[in-house]
N, C-alpha and C positions, 0 to 999 in steps of 0.2 A: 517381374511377376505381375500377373495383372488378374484379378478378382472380378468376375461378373454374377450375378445373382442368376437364376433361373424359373422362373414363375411355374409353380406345377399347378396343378388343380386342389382344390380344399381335401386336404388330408383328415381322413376319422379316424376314429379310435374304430383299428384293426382290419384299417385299410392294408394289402396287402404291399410292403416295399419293393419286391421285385415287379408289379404293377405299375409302379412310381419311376421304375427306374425305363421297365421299356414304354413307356409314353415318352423317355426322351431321346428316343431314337433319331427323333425330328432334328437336335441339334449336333450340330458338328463336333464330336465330343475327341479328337483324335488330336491325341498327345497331352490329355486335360487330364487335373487329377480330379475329380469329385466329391467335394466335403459335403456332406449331409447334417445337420442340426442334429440336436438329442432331443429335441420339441418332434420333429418329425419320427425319430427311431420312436421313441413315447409312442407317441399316436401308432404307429402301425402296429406294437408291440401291444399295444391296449393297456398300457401303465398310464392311466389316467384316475385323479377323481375328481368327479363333480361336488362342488363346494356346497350344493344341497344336501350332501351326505357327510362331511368333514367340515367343523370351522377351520380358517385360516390357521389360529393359532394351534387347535391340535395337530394339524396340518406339517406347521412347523416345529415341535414341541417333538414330533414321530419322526422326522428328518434328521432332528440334531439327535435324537438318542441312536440312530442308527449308525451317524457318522463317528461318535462320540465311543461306541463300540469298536468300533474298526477304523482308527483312525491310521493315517495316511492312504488309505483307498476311497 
C-alpha cells in the first residue's frame, strides 16, 4: 500500500466538499481509495469555532461532557 498526500487549495469553513472533490479531477484517482480528514469534513460542514468566542478550556470542558454522555461513540 502506498499513501500520497494531495495538496488542495485552503479550505473554509463552509466551503463546499463536493467542490473539493471535483478540483481533483486533475489526478489520476483510478483504483485509489480516498481518505479525507475530519479537519477538512469540519471546515466544509462549518463545525468550527473561533477561540475569540470560546476559551480553550471551555472548549474542552464542552467536548469531554459530550463524550462523557455517550460514551463509546
Amino acid at each position: 500500500m502506498k499513501i500520497e498526500p494531495i495538496q488542495t487549495k485552503h479550505v473554509k469553513p463552509g466551503d463546499s466538499i463536493w467542490n473539493l472533490m471535483d478540483d481533483l479531477k486533475s489526478h489520476d484517482l483510478e483504483g485509489c481509495v480516498l481518505a479525507v480528514t475530519s479537519k477538512i469534513i469540519s471546515l466544509a460542514q462549518g463545525r468550527v469555532i473561533s477561540l475569540d468566542h470560546i476559551s480553550k478550556d471551555e472548549l474542552i470542558r464542552q467536548e469531554a461532557d459530550a463524550v462523557l454522555k455517550n460514551p463509546g461513540h
